[in-house]
C-alpha positions as a Python dict, from the first residue, in 0.01 Angstrom:
ca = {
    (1, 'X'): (0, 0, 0),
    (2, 'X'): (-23, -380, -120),
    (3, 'X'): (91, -513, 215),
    (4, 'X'): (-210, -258, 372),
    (5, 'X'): (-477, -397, 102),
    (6, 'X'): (-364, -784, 167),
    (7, 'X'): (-373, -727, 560),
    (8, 'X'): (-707, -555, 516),
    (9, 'X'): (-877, -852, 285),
    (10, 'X'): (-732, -1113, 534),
    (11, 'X'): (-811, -1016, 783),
    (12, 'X'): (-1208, -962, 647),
    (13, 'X'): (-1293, -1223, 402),
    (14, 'X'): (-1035, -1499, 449),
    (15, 'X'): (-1335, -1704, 556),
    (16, 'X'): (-1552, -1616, 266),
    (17, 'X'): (-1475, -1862, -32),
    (18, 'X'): (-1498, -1806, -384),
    (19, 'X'): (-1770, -2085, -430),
    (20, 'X'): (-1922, -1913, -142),
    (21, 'X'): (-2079, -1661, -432),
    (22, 'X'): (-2071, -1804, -709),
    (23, 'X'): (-2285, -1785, -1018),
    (24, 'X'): (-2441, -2101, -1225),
    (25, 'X'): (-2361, -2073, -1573),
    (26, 'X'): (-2652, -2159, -1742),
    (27, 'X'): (-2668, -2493, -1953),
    (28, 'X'): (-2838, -2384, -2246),
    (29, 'X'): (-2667, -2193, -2549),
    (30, 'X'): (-3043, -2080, -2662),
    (31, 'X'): (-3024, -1828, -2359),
    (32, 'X'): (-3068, -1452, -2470),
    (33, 'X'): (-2787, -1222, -2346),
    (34, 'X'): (-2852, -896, -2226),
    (35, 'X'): (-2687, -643, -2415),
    (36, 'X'): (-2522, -274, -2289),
    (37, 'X'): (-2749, -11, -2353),
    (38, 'X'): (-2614, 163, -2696),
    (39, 'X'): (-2551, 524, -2502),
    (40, 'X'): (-2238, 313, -2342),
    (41, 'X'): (-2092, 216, -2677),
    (42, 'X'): (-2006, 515, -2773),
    (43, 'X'): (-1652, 584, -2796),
    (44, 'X'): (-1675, 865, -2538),
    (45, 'X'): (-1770, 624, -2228),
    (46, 'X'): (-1460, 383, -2268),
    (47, 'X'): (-1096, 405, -2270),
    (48, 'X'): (-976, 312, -2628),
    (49, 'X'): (-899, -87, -2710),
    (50, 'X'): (-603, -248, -2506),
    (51, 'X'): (-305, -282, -2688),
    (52, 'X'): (6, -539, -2573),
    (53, 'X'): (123, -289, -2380),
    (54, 'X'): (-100, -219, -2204),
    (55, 'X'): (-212, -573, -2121),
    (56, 'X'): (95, -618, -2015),
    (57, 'X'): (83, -313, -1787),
    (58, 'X'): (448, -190, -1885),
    (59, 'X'): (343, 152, -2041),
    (60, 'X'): (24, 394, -1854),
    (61, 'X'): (-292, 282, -2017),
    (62, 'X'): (-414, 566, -2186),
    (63, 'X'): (-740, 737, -2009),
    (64, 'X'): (-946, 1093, -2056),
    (65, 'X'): (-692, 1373, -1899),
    (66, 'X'): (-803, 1394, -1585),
    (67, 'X'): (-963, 1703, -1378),
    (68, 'X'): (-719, 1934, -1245),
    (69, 'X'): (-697, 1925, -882),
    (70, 'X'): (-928, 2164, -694),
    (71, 'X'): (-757, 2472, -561),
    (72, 'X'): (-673, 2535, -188),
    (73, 'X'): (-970, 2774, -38),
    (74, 'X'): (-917, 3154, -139),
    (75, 'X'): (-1092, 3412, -97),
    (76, 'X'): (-1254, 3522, -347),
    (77, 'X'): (-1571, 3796, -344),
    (78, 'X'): (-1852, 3703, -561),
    (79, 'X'): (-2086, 4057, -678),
    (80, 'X'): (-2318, 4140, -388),
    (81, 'X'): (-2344, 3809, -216),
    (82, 'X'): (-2572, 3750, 76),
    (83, 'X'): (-2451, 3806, 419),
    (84, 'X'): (-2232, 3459, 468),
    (85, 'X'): (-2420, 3254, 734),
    (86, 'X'): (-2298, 3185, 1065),
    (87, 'X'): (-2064, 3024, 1195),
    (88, 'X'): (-1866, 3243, 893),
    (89, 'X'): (-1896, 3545, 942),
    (90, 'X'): (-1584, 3686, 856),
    (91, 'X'): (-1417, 3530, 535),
    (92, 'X'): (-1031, 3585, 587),
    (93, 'X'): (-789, 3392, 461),
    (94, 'X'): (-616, 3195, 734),
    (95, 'X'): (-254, 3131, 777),
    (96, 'X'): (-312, 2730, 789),
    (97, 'X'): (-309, 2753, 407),
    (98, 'X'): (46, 2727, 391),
    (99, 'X'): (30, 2410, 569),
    (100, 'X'): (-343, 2282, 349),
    (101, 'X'): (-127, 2061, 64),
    (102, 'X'): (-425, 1850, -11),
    (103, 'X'): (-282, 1726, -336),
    (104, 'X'): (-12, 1441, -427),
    (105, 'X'): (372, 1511, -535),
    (106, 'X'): (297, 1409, -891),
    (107, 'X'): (56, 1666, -907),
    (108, 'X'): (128, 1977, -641),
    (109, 'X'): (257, 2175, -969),
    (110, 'X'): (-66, 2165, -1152),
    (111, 'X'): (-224, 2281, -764),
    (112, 'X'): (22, 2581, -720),
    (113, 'X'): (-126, 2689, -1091),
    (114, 'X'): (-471, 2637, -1003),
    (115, 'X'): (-397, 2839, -672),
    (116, 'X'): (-272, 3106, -818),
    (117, 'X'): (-553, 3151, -1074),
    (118, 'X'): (-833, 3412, -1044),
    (119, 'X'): (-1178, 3212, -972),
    (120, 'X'): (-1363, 3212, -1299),
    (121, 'X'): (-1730, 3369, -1366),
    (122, 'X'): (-1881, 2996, -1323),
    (123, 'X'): (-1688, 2942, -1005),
    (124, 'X'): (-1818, 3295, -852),
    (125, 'X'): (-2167, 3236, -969),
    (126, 'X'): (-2146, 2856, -811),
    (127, 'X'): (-2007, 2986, -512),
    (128, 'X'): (-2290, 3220, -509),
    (129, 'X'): (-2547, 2997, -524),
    (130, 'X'): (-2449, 2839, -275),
    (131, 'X'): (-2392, 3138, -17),
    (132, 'X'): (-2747, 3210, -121),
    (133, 'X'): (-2882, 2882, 18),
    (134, 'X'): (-2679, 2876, 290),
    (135, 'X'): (-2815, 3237, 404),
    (136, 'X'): (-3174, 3121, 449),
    (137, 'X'): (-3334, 3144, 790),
    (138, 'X'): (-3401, 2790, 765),
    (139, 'X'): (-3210, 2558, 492),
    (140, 'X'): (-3350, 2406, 264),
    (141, 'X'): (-3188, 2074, 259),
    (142, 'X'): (-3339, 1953, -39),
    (143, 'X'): (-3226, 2207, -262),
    (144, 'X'): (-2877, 2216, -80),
    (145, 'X'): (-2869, 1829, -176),
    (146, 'X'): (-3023, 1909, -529),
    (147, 'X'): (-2710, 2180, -578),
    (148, 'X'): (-2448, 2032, -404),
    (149, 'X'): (-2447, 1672, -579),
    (150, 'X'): (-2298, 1818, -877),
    (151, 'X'): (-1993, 1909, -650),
    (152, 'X'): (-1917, 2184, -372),
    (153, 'X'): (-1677, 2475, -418),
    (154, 'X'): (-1401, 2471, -281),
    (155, 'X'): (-1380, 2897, -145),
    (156, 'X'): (-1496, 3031, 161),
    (157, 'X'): (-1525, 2736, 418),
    (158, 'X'): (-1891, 2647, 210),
    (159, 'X'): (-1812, 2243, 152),
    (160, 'X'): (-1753, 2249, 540),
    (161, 'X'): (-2083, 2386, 619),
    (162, 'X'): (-2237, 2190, 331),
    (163, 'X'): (-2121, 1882, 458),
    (164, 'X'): (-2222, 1900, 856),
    (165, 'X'): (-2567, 2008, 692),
    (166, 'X'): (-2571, 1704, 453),
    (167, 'X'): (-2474, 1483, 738),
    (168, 'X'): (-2710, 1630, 1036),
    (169, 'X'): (-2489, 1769, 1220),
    (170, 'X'): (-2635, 2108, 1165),
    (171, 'X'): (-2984, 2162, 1237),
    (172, 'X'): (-3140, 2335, 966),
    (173, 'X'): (-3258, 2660, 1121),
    (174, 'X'): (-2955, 2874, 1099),
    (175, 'X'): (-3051, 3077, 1446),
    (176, 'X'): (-2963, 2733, 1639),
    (177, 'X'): (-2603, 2664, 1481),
    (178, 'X'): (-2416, 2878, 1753),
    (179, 'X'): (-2584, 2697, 2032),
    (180, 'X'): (-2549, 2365, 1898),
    (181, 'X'): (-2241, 2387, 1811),
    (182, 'X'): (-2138, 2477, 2170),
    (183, 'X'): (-2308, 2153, 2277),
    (184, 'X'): (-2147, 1941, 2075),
    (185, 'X'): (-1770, 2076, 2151),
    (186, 'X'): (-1822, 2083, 2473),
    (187, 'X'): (-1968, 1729, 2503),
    (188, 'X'): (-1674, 1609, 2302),
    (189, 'X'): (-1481, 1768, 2579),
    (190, 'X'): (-1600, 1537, 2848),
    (191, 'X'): (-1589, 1240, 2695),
    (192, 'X'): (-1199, 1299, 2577),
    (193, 'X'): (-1163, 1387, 2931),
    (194, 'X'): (-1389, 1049, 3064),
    (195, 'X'): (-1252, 794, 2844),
    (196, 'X'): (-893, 931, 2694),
    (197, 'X'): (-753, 859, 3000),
    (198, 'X'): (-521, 625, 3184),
    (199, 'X'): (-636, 441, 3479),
    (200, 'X'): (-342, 585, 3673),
    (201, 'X'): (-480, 941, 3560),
    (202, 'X'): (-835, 796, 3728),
    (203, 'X'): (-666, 661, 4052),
    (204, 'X'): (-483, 997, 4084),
    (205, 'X'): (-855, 1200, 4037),
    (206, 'X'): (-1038, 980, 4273),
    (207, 'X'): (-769, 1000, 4515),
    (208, 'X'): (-726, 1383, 4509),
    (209, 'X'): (-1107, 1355, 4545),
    (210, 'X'): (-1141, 1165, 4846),
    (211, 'X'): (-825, 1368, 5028),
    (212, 'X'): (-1019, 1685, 4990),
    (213, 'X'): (-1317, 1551, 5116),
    (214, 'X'): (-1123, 1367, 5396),
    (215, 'X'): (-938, 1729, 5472),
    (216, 'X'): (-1295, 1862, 5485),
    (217, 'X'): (-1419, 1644, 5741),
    (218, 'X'): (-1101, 1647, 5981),
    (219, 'X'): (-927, 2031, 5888),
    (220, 'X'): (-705, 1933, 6195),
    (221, 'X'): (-530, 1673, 5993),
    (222, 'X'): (-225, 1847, 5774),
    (223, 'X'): (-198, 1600, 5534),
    (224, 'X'): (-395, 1247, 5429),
    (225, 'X'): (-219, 969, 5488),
    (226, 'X'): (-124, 674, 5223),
    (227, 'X'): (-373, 403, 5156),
    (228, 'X'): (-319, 52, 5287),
    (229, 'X'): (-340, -244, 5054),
    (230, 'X'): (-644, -351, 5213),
    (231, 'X'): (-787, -8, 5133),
    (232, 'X'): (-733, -43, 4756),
    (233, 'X'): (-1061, -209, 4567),
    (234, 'X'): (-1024, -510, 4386),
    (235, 'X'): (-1125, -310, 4061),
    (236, 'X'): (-826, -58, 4074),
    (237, 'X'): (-561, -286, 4178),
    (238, 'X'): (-308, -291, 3861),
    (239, 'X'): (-318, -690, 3828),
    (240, 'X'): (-705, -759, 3864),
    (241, 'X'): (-829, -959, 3612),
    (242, 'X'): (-1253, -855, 3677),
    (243, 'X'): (-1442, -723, 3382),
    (244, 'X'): (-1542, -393, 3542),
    (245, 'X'): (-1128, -364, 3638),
    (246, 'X'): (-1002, 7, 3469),
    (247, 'X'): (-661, -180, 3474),
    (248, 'X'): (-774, -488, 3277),
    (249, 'X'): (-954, -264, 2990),
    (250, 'X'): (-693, -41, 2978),
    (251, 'X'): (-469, -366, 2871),
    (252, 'X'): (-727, -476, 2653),
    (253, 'X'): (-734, -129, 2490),
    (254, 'X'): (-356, -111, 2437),
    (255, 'X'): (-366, -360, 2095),
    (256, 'X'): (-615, -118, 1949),
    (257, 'X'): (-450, 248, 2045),
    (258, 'X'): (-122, 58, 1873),
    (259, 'X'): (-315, -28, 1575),
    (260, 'X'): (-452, 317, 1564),
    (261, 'X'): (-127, 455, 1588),
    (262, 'X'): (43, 269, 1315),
    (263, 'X'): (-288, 396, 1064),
    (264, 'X'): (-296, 724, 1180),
    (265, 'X'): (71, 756, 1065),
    (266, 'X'): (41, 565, 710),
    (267, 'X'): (-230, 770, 599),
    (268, 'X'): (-171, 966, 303),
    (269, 'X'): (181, 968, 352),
    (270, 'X'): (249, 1186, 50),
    (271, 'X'): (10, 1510, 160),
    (272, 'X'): (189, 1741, 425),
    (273, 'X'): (-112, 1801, 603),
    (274, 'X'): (-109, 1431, 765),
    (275, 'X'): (245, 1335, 761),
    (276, 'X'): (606, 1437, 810),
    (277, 'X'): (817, 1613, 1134),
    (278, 'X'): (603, 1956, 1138),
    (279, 'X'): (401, 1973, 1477),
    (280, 'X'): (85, 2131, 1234),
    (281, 'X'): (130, 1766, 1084),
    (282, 'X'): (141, 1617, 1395),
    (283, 'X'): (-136, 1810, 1560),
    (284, 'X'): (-314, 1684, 1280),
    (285, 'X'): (-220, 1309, 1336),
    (286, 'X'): (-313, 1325, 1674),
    (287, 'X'): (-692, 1423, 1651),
    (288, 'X'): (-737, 1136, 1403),
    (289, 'X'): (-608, 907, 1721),
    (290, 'X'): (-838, 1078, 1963),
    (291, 'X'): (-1121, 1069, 1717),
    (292, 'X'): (-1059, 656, 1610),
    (293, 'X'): (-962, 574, 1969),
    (294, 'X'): (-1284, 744, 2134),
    (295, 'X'): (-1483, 603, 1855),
    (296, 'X'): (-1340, 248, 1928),
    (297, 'X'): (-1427, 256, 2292),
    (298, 'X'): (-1829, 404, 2239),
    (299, 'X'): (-1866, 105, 2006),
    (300, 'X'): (-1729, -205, 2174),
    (301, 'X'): (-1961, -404, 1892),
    (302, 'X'): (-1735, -242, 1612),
    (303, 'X'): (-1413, -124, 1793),
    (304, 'X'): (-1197, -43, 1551),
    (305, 'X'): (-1127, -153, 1189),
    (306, 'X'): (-846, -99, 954),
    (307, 'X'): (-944, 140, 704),
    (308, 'X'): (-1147, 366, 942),
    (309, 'X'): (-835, 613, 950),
    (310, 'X'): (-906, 651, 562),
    (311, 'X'): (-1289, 742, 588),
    (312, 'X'): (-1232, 977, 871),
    (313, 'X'): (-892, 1162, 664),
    (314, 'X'): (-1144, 1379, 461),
    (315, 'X'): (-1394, 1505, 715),
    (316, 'X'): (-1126, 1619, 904),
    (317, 'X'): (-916, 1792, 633),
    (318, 'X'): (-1237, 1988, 550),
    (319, 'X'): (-1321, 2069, 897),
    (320, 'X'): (-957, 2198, 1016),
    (321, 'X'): (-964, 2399, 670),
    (322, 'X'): (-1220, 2601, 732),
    (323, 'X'): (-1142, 2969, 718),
    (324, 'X'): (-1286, 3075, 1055),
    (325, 'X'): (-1071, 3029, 1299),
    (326, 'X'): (-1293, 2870, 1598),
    (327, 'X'): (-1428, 2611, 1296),
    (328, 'X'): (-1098, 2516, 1266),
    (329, 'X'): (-1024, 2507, 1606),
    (330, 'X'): (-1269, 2315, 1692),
    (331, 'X'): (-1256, 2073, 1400),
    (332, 'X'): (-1170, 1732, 1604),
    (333, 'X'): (-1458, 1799, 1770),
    (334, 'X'): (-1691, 1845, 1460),
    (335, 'X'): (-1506, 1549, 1289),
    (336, 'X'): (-1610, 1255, 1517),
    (337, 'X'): (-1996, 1372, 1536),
    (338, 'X'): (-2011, 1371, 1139),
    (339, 'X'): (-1723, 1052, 1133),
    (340, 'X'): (-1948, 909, 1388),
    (341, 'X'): (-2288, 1009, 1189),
    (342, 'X'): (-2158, 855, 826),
    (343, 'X'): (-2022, 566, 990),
    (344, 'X'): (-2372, 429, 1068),
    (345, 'X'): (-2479, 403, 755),
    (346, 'X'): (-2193, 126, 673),
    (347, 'X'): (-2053, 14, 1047),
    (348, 'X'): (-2249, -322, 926),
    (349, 'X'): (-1982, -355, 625),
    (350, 'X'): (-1714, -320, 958),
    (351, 'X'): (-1869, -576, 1135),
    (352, 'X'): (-1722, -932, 1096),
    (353, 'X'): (-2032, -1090, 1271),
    (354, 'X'): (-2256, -965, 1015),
    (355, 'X'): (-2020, -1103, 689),
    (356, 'X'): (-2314, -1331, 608),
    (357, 'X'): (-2607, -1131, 684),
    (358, 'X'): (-2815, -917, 450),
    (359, 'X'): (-2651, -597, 609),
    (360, 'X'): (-2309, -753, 599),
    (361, 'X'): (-2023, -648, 377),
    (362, 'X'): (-2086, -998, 143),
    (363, 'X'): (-2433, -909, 70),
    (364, 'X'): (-2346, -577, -37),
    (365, 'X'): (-2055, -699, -289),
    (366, 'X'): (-2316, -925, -411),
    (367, 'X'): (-2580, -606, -493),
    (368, 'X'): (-2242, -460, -714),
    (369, 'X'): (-2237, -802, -888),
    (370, 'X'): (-2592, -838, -982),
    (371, 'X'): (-2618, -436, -1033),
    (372, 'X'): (-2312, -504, -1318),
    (373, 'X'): (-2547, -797, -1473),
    (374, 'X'): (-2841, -541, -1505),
    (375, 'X'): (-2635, -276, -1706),
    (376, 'X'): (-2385, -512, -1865),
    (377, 'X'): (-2419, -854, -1871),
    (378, 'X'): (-2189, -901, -2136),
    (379, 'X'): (-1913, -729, -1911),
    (380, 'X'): (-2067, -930, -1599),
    (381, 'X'): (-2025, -1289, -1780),
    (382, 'X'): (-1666, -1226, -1882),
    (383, 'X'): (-1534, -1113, -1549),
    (384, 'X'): (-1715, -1350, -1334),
    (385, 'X'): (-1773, -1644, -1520),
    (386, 'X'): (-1493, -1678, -1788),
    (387, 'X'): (-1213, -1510, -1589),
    (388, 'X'): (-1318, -1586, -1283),
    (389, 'X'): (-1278, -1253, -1098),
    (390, 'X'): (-1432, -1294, -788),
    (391, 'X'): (-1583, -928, -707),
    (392, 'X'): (-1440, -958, -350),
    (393, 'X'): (-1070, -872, -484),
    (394, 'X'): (-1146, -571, -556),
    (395, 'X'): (-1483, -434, -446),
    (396, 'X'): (-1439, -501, -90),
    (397, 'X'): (-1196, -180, -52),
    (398, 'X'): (-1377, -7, -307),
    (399, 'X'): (-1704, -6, -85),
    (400, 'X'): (-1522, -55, 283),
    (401, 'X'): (-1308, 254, 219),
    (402, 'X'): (-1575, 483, 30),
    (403, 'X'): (-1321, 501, -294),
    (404, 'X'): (-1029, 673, -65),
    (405, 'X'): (-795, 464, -210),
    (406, 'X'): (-843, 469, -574),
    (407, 'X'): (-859, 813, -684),
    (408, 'X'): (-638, 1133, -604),
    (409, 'X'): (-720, 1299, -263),
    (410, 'X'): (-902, 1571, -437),
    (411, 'X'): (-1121, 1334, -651),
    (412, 'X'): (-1166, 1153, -369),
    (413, 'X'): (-1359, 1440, -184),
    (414, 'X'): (-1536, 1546, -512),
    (415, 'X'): (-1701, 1203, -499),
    (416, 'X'): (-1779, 1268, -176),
    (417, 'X'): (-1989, 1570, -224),
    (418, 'X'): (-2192, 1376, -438),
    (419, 'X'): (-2225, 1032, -184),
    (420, 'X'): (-2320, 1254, 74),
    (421, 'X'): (-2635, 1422, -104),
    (422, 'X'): (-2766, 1135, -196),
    (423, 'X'): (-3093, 1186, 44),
    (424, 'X'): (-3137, 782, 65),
    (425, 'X'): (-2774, 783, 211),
    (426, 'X'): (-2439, 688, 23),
    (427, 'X'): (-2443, 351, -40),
    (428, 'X'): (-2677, 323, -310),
    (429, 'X'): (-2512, 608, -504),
    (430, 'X'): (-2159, 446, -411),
    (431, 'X'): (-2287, 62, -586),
    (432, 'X'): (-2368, 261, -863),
    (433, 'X'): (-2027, 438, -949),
    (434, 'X'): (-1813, 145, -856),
    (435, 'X'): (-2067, -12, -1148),
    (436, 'X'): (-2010, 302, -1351),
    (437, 'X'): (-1603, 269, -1272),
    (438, 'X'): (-1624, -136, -1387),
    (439, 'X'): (-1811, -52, -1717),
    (440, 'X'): (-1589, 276, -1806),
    (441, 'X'): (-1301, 53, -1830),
    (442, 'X'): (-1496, -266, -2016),
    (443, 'X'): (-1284, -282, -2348),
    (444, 'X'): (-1010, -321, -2123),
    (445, 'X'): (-1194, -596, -1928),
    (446, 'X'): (-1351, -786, -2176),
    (447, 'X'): (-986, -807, -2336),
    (448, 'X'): (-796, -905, -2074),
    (449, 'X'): (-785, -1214, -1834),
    (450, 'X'): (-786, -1293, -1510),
    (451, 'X'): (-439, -1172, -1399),
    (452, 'X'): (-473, -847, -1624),
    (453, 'X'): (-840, -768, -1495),
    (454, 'X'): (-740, -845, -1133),
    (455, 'X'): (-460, -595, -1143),
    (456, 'X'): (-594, -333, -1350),
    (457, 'X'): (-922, -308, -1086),
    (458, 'X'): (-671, -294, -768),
    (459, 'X'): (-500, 1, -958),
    (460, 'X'): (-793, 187, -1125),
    (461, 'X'): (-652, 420, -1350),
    (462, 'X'): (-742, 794, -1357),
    (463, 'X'): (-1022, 903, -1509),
    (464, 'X'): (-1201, 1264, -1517),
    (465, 'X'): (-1408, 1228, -1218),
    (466, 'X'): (-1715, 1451, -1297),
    (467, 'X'): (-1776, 1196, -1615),
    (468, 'X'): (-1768, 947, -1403),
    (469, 'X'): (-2029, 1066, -1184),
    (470, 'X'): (-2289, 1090, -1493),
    (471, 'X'): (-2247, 805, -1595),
    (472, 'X'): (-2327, 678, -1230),
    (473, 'X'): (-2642, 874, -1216),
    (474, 'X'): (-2706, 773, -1562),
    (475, 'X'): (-2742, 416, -1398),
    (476, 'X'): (-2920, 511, -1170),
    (477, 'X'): (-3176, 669, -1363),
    (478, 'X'): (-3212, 337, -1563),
    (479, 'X'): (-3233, 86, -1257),
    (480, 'X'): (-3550, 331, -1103),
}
């Protein structure tokens, strides 16, 4: 994981220097500092003070016990729920739950217990709610937004659905899912089949293309004959070095499908449903190539990025979890529309050219920065000014890879229900919980120094997620 996060900042802001953002201290001692608002003194907000130990990182730091992770989908029926809209309308149980471990080793005991649980009145009436919504003729997205940003249940496919609503891919009269739907998988077929293919495979169908039509003009002739050299275009020759050759962009592509492959593999090593020998794992691993690789080649302005893998990992477990069987089927498909849909509302942080720009990755780190001053300068002063800890180190993966990598799997998607019904799209919600994650741990911060603070914000400890997320909008509230 360090080697991934090193290769990933190198690679990205090498060129970006830590004078490059710095901050004037100001020269007079008669300045007036801004203090933390009194609600975030209270004992409840922060882990307790720092001790030796855990400066020195050689025992866990003591944190809030954190959520229990949420159960694999059940089925479970609420009293006299609406009819479930389509595409659901049966709610069976699949046999792809065996293979759904969506949880890490260190905690797959306290899944099995959550598993095997009954759902409790709060969790039917939730789950009710949100059928109820979701029956409407025509969704109401704002209310789906309003109900869903305080976290999606987990039973009877609903986050799936919620999610291709939040993120457009459903329109929001329920009569045209079916139909849409059918579009969208089937223009996903064609371009798999146009552009996930090698230039041999192209040869061999523009070849078998031309002998048919030669057989059609001359029936006489039993069989077409080879083609000369001189008969083969410049373009399709194996060695051509033009821009428009298949050959030369298929050689071009080849560093990118590796890269792709290497990803695809490392992600979330420790969750069955990605990795290991099983073909369901497999099968798995090779729709997120397709997806990244197809992506890559649409957008020859982004291509592909390190990290991508991570973002699209959740979209797809939800998808290819969903209880009806032709959802799941079809869940590559539905992935890359929604991957392709979130994406471009932060392919400017991916893009190197735009580092420098107002869209670019740098001006966003900088929003964090001066978003930390606003709530906390105290905390703000002490991390960037006396200790030096350039907000680069450790936001840049934070906001690149949508918090993937610092919380559990299953916290991980739990912030996601709330980034994506944020209505002005994710990233302003996103600033302010990696703001809310900074000032959650400030004794800790304001205690430590620069090697202590630097390593305890690359390894964020755990923390109960849904407290996290009101503080955020807490935050948020203030800065509107």
């Amino acid at each position: 994981m360090l080697l991934f996060v090193l290769d990933l900042f190198i690679s990205r802001v090498s060129h970006l220097t830590l004078e490059s953002i710095s901050y004037q201290i100001p020269e007079t001692l008669e300045m007036v500092k801004k203090r933390v608002p009194e609600w975030l003194n209270s004992s409840m907000w922060s882990t307790p003070p720092p001790t030796s130990d855990t400066l020195r990182f050689s025992a866990a730091p003591y944190v809030p016990e954190p959520l229990s992770p949420p159960p694999l989908p059940v089925v479970v029926s609420p009293p006299d729920p609406p009819p479930p809209p389509p595409p659901h309308p049966q709610r069976t149980h699949d046999s792809r739950a065996n293979h759904n471990d969506a949880t890490t080793s260190s905690s797959s005991s306290s899944s099995s217990s959550s598993s095997s649980s009954s759902s409790s009145p709060e969790d039917i009436s939730r789950q009710t709610q949100f059928l109820t919504e979701l029956s409407r003729k025509v969704i109401d997205v704002r209310e789906l937004r309003r109900i869903a940003i305080e976290g999606i249940p987990d039973a009877l496919g609903i986050r799936s659905v919620v999610w291709k609503l939040l993120l457009g891919y459903l329109p929001t009269d329920r009569a045209l899912w079916l139909s849409e739907l059918a579009k969208k998988r089937s223009q996903y077929k064609h371009l798999k089949e146009n552009h996930l293919v090698t230039p041999s495979e192209i040869t061999r169908r523009m070849y078998n293309s031309d002998t048919v039509s030669y057989e059609i003009d001359n029936p006489k002739c039993e069989s077409r004959r080879l083609l000369s050299r001189s008969e083969i275009m410049h373009g399709e020759h194996p060695l051509s070095l033009g821009k428009t050759s298949i050959w030369n962009q298929f050689f071009q592509d080849t560093d990118i499908i590796e890269q792709i492959e290497r990803d695809v593999k490392r992600t979330h090593p420790d969750i069955h449903f990605f990795s290991g020998d099983t073909q369901f794992a497999k099968s798995n691993q090779g729709a997120l190539k397709n997806i990244l690789i197809l992506f890559a080649k649409l957008n020859p302005g982004i291509r592909y990025v390190q990290g991508m893998n991570e973002i699209l990992a959740p979209l797809f477990y939800v998808f290819k979890n969903d209880p009806e069987e032709e959802n799941s089927a079809s869940a590559e498909a539905d992935t890359f529309f929604c991957f392709v849909e979130l994406l471009s509302g932060f392919r400017d942080n991916f893009c190197q050219k735009l580092d420098n720009s107002v869209v670019g990755i740098r001006s966003t780190i900088t929003r964090l920065s001066k978003l930390l001053k606003e709530h906390d300068e105290e905390l703000w002063r002490h991390l960037e000014v006396t200790t030096k800890v350039n907000p680069q180190f450790y936001a840049f993966r934070w906001i690149t890879l949508l918090l993937t990598q610092e919380f559990s799997f299953s916290d991980s998607i739990h912030i996601w229900d709330t980034l994506l019904s944020d209505p002005e799209g994710p990233q302003e919600t996103l600033l302010h919980i990696c703001c809310a994650m900074l000032i959650l741990v400030r004794r800790r911060l304001l205690a430590g120094d620069f090697t202590s603070n630097l390593k305890l914000l690359q390894n964020y400890p755990s923390i109960n997620i849904s407290h996290l997320l009101y503080v955020a909008n807490k935050l948020r509230v203030q800065s509107a």
